[in-house]
GUVEX-864612 format. One line per field, with one value per residue (C-alpha): residue in one letter; x, y, z. Coordinates in steps of 0.25 Angstrom, whole numbers, plus 5000, padded with zeros to 4 digits. Example, Ala and Ser with C-alpha at 12.3 -4.5 7.8 and 13.67 -1.06 7.14 Angstrom:
// residues 2
tilum: (a;s)
c1: (5049;5055)
c2: (4982;4996)
c3: (5031;5029)
END
This chain:
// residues 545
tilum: (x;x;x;x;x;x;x;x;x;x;x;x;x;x;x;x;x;x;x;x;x;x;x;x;x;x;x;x;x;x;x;x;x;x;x;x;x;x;x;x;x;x;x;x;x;x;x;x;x;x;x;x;x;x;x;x;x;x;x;x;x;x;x;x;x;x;x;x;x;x;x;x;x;x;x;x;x;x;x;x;x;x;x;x;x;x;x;x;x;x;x;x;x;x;x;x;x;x;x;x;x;x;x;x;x;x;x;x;x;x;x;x;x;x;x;x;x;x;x;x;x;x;x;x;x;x;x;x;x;x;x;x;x;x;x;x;x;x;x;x;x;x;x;x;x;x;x;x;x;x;x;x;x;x;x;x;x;x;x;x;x;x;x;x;x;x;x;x;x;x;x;x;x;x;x;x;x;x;x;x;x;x;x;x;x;x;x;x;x;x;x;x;x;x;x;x;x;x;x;x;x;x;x;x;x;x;x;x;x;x;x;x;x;x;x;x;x;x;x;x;x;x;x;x;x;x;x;x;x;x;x;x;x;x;x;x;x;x;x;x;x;x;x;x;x;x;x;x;x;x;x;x;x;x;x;x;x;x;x;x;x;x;x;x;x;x;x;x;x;x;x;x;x;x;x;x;x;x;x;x;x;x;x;x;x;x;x;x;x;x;x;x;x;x;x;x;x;x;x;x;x;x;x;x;x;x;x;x;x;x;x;x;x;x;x;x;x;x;x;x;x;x;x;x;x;x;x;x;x;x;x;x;x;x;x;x;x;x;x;x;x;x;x;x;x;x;x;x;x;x;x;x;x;x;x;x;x;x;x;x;x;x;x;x;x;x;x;x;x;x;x;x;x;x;x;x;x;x;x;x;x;x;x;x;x;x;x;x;x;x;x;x;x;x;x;x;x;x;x;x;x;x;x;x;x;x;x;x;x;x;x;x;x;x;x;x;x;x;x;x;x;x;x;x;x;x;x;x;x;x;x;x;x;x;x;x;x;x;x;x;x;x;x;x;x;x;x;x;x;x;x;x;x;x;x;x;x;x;x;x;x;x;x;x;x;x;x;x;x;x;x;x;x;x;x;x;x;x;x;x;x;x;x;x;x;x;x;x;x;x;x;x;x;x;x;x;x;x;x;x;x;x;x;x;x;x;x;x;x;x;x;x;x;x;x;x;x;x;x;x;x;x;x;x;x;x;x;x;x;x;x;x;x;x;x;x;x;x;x;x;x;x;x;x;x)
c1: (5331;5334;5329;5316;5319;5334;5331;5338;5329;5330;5326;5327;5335;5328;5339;5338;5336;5330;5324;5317;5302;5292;5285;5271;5276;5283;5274;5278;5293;5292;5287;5296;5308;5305;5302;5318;5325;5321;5325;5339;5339;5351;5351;5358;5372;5378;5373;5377;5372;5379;5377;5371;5366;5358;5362;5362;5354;5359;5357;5348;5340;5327;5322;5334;5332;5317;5321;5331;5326;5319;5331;5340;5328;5329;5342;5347;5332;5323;5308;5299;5283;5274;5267;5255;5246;5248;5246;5255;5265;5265;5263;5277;5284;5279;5284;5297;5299;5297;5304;5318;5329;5340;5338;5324;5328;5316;5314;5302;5297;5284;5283;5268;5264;5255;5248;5259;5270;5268;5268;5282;5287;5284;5288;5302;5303;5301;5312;5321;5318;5323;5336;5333;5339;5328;5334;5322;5324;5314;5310;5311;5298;5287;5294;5288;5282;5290;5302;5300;5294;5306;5315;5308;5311;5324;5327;5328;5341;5339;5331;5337;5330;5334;5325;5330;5334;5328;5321;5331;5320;5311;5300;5298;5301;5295;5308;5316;5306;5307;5322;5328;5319;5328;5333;5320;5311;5320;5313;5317;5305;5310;5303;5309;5308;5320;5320;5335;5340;5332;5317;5312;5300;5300;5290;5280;5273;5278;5274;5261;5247;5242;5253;5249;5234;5232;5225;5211;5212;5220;5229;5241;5242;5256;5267;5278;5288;5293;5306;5317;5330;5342;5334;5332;5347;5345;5335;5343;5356;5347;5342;5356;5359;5348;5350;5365;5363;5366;5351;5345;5346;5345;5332;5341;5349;5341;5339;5326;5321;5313;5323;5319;5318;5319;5306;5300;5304;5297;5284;5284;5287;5274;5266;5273;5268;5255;5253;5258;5246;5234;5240;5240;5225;5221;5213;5224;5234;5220;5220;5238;5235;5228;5240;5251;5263;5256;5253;5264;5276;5286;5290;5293;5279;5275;5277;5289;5294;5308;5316;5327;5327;5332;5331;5332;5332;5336;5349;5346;5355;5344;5341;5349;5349;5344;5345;5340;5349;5350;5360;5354;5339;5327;5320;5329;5330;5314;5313;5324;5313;5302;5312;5314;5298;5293;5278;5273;5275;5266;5269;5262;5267;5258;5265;5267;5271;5279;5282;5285;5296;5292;5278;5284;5293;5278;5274;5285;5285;5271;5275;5284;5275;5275;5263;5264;5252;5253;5244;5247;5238;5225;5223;5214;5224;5235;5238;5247;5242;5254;5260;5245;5247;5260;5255;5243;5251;5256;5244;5239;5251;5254;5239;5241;5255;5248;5251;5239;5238;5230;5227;5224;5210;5208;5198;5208;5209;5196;5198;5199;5210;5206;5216;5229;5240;5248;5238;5228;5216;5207;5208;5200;5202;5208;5203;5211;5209;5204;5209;5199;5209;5218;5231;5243;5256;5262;5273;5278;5281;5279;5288;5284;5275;5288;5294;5289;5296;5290;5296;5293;5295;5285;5285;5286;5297;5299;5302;5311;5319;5315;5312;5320;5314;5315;5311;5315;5311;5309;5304;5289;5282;5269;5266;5269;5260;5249;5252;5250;5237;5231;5236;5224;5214;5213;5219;5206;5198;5210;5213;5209;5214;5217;5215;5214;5199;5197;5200;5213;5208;5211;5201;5201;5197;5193;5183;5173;5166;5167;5162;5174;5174;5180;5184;5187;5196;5203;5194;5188;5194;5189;5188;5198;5210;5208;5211;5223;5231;5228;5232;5245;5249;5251;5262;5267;5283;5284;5296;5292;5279)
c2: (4623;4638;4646;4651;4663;4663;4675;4688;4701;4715;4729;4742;4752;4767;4777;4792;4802;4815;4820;4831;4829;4837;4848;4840;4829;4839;4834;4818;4824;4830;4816;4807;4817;4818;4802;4799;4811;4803;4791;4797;4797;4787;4777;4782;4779;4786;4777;4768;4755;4745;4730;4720;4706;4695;4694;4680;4678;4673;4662;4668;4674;4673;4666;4658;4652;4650;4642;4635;4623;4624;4626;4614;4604;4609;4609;4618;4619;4632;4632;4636;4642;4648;4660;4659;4669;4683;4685;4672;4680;4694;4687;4678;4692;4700;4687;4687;4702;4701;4687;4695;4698;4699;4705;4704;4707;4710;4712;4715;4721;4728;4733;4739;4750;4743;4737;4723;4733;4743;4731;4725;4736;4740;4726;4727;4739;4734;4724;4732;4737;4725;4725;4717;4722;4725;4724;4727;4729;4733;4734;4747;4747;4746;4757;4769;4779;4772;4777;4783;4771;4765;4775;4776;4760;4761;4771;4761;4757;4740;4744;4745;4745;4744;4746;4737;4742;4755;4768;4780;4790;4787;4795;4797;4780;4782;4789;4775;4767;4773;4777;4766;4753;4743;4744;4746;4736;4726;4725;4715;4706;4697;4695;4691;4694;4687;4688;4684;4678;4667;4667;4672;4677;4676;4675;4682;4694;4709;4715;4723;4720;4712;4702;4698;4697;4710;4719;4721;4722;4711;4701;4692;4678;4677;4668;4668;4659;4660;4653;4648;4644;4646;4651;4663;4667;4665;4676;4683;4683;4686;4698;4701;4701;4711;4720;4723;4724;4736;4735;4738;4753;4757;4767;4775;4778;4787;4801;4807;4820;4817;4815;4804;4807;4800;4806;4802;4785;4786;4791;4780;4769;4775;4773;4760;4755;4762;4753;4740;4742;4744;4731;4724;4730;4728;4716;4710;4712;4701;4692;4688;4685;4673;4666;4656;4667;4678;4668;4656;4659;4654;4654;4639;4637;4637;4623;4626;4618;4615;4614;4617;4630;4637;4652;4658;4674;4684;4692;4707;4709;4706;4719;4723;4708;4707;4692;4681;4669;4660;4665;4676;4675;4670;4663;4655;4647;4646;4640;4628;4624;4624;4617;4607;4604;4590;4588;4603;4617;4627;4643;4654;4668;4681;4687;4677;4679;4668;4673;4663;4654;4653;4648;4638;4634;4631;4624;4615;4612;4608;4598;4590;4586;4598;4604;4619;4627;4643;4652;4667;4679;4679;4695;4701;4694;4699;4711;4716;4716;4718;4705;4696;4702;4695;4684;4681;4681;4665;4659;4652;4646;4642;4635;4629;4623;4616;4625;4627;4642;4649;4664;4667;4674;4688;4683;4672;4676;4672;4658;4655;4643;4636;4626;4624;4621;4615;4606;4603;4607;4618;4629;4642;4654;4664;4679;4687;4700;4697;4705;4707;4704;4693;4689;4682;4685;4673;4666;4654;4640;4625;4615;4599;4599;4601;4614;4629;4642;4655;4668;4681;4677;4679;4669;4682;4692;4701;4691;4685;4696;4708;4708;4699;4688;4677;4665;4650;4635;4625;4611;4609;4598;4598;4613;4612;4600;4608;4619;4610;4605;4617;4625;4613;4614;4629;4637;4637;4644;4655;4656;4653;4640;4647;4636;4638;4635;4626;4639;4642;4654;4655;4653;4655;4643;4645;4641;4651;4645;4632;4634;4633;4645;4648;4663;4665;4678;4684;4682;4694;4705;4716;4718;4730;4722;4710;4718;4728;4718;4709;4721;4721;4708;4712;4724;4721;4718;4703;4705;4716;4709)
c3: (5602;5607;5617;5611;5621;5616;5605;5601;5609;5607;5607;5600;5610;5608;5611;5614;5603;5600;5586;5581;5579;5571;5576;5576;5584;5594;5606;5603;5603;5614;5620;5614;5617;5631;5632;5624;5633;5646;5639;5638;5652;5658;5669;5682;5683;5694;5708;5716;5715;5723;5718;5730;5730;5738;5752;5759;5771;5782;5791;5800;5790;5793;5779;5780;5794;5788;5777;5779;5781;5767;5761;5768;5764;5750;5745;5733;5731;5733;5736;5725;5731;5721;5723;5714;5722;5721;5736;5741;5733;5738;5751;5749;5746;5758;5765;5760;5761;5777;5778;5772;5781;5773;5759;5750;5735;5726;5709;5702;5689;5695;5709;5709;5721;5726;5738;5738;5731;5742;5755;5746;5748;5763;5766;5759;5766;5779;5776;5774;5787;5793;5786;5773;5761;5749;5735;5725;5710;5702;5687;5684;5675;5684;5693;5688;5697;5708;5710;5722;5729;5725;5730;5743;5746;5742;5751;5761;5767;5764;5750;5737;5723;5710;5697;5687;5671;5676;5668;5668;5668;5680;5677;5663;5658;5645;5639;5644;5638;5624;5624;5632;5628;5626;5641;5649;5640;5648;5662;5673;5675;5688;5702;5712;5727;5736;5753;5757;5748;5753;5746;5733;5724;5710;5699;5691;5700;5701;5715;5714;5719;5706;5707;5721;5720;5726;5716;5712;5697;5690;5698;5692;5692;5694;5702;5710;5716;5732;5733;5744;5743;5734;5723;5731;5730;5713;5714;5722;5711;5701;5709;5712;5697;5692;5704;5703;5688;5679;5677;5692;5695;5710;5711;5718;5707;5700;5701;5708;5707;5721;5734;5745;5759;5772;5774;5759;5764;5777;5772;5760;5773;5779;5766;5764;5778;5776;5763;5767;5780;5768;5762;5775;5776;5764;5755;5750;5764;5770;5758;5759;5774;5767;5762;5768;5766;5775;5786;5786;5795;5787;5772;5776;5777;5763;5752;5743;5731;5733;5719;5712;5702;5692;5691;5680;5677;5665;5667;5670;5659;5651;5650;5638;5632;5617;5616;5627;5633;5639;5648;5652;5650;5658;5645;5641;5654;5654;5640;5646;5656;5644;5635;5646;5648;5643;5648;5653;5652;5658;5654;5663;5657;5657;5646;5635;5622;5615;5603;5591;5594;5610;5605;5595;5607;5614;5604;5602;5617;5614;5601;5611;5622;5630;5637;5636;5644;5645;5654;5649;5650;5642;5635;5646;5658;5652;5658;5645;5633;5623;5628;5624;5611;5610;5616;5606;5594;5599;5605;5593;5591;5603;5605;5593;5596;5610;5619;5630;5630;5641;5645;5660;5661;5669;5677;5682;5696;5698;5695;5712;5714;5727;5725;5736;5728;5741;5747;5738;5746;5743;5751;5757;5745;5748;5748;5738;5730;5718;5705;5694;5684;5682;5674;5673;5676;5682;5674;5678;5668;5672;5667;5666;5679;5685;5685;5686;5680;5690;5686;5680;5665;5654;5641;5633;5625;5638;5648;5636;5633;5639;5653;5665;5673;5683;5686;5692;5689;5698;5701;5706;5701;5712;5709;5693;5692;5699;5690;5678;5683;5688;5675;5670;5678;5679;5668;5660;5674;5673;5659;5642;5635;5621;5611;5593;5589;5576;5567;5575;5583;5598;5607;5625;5633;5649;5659;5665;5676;5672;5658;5646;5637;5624;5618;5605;5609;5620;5632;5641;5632;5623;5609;5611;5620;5610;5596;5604;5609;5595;5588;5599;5596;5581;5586;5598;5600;5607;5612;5621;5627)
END
């Protein structure tokens, strides 16, 4: 059958104009004018941008010397460790960063300033210090009201940062977003974080305090992989490709109104060292000096799975695509790994909005023998709206197909899991922060008890068509297993079972307290959030959620 992702895409294409408007709408005019004229600003053209690309470590390398063995007991494997808690994960790329000697190469979507945001940066700073040469590109979306941080960083001799399928008009990015749609609707969606070439991050979480259980108010349940070997060089390829694209724009390139001083760097290294010692003093500096990463002595140290792999990535080219392939898009290669499934497939998406012919692909995975199980947000986890208004349209269908059909809960994070994956025993909790809101933003897939998909990819229309992502299989049998079982044992503590009552209406199954509980609408949410995002769901473009 074909790729169900395999579909024509696109967009209308706004272009620059002006027009005479009525007098009584001279104010709106005025407006919209102003908004299309910044629009018709242009992209820089006249810079320097000189094409660079992974650099090989050398023997003596530091990472390399510590690893080697690793490698030469596992060959043409790479080792696979997941990063389930947030603060294991901030924790592996602090360690990362101060392991590097060579080069550290860095691509993220979001880049909050914040307390881990402000110590990520401090730390790749000090890197450079040493010698190491820092490569970060950035989505330009999340960048507004950054520049100058931005500028300030690059300003260092090792640094360099590009913002990728960038905004032309830095200040005022309404004007691009009406006049030039088409373009900056398309965002590039990959994490990754690579130290020599050597070790690699990749996975579902953006760098800001609620990614790695740091903040107060809501906290994600994401995940991450920390990887060894030869995949690490993949990654690196891929970063190689989108930064020397057409599409990643040195910060440097653009025109500033405000010139940077000698003077202007030094007084942001002060603040920088000043920040990084309240993280190091603060709540949250205490609780990471609980975990195995802070305190072990060497990366060595910790249980990897050692597999083979298969990495799979859209082409930054995807930017101006109107039609998804195989040859050049991520989905394509995920729904190979679904059609291959024979016992179990488990989906873990935040943002998850079928559409019709992916739901009949469920279902008929369903009719031939397949267990299909999906954890996405329930409405008051979900952190956007717009996308659960899509997403509603298709549960009923899928539930009554046999899919299993879960919401997280946002009061999931107080489910407390004592459970140590690694050697069975129950140990001491640990202290953490504590947010009073949870929600999902992990996505990840399990194939057959046997194989796991981590990456940054969403089962909706954005992550399809619209927006780039990464991600890798590989083999783990032990840890999928105990994803399956535990996905049993505990979903109905973190999330609602959606099942169809005798008259075909949905209803949200969970557990409180040991006590089974049954809703006959969208759990913990007001009147007002129900009938708006109902109302949403009627009007709301799937291909842009």
């Amino acid at each position: 059958m074909p790729h169900v992702f395999e579909q024509t895409f696109s967009l209308s294409n706004m272009t620059c104009f002006s027009s005479q408007w009525p007098s009584t709408l001279r104010s709106l005019a005025l407006l919209v004018m102003f908004s299309l004229l910044a629009a018709c600003s242009s992209l820089p053209t006249d810079f320097e941008k000189v094409p660079s690309y992974a650099l090989e470590a050398d023997s003596e390398n530091h990472l390399i010397l510590e690893l080697q063995e690793l490698l030469n007991e596992n060959p043409e494997k790479s080792g696979f460790r997941t990063l389930e808690l947030g603060e294991e994960a901030f924790v592996s790329r602090i360690r990362l960063i101060d392991s590097a000697s060579t080069s550290l190469d860095l691509q993220y979507y979001i880049w909050h300033d914040d307390l881990t945001g402000r110590t990520m940066h401090n730390q790749l700073l000090a890197a450079a210090d040493r010698g190491v040469r820092v490569r970060i590109l950035l989505d330009d979306l999340d960048t507004a009201g950054k520049d100058r941080i931005l500028r300030l960083i690059d300003s260092h001799p090792n640094v360099e940062i590009r913002v990728f399928n960038p905004f032309a008009n830095r200040a005022r990015r309404l004007g691009d977003f009406i006049g030039d749609t088409h373009r900056i609707n398309r965002r590039m969606h990959n994490k990754t974080l690579t130290a020599d070439n050597i070790v690699t991050i990749f996975g579902g979480r953006n760098i800001g305090d609620e990614y790695f259980s740091a903040d107060t108010n809501v906290g994600f349940g994401d995940m991450d992989a920390l990887a060894i070997g030869p995949i690490a060089g993949e990654v690196s390829a891929q970063f190689d490709l989108y930064w020397n694209s057409e599409w990643a724009y040195p910060i440097a390139a653009f025109e500033w109104k405000e010139l940077l001083e000698q003077a202007d760097f030094k007084a942001f290294r002060e603040k920088s060292d000043q920040y990084l010692e309240e993280a190091r003093q603060s709540a949250y500096g205490d609780i990471l000096r609980q975990y195995e990463m802070t305190t072990m002595k060497s990366i060595t140290e910790l249980k990897f799975v050692w597999s083979t792999w298969l990495l799979a990535y859209d082409q930054p080219s995807k930017v101006e695509a109107n039609k998804v392939s195989a040859e050049t898009h991520l989905a394509p290669k995920l729904q190979m790994g679904m059609d291959k499934t024979q016992r179990d497939l488990i989906i873990v998406s935040p943002y998850f909005v079928p559409g019709d012919e992916f739901t009949g692909y469920l279902v008929s995975l369903v009719d031939r023998g397949v267990r299909v199980r999906i954890l996405t947000n329930s409405l008051q986890a979900n952190d956007v709206s717009m996308v659960h208004a899509g997403y509603m349209r298709y549960r009923e269908d899928l539930v009554a197909g046999g899919v299993e059909l879960f919401e997280f809960k946002a009061d999931a994070n107080k489910v407390v899991r004592k459970e140590n994956r690694e050697s069975g025993e129950e140990n001491k909790e640990k202290r953490r922060i504590g947010a009073s809101k949870a929600s999902l933003h992990a996505k990840f897939f399990s194939f057959d008890e046997t194989y796991l998909f981590i990456g940054s990819f969403n089962l909706d229309g954005r992550s399809v068509a619209l927006n780039s992502e990464l991600g890798a299989y590989y083999a783990s049998p032990e840890e999928a297993k105990i994803l399956s079982q535990e996905f049993d044992e505990m979903i109905l503590q973190i999330a609602y079972q959606l099942t169809l009552d005798e008259s075909g209406d949905l209803q949200w199954t969970t557990e409180r307290n040991g006590e089974e509980l049954v809703f006959f609408k969208e759990p913990d949410t007001t009147w007002w959030k129900r009938f708006s995002t109902g109302f949403l769901s009627i009007i709301v473009p799937e291909s842009q959620l």
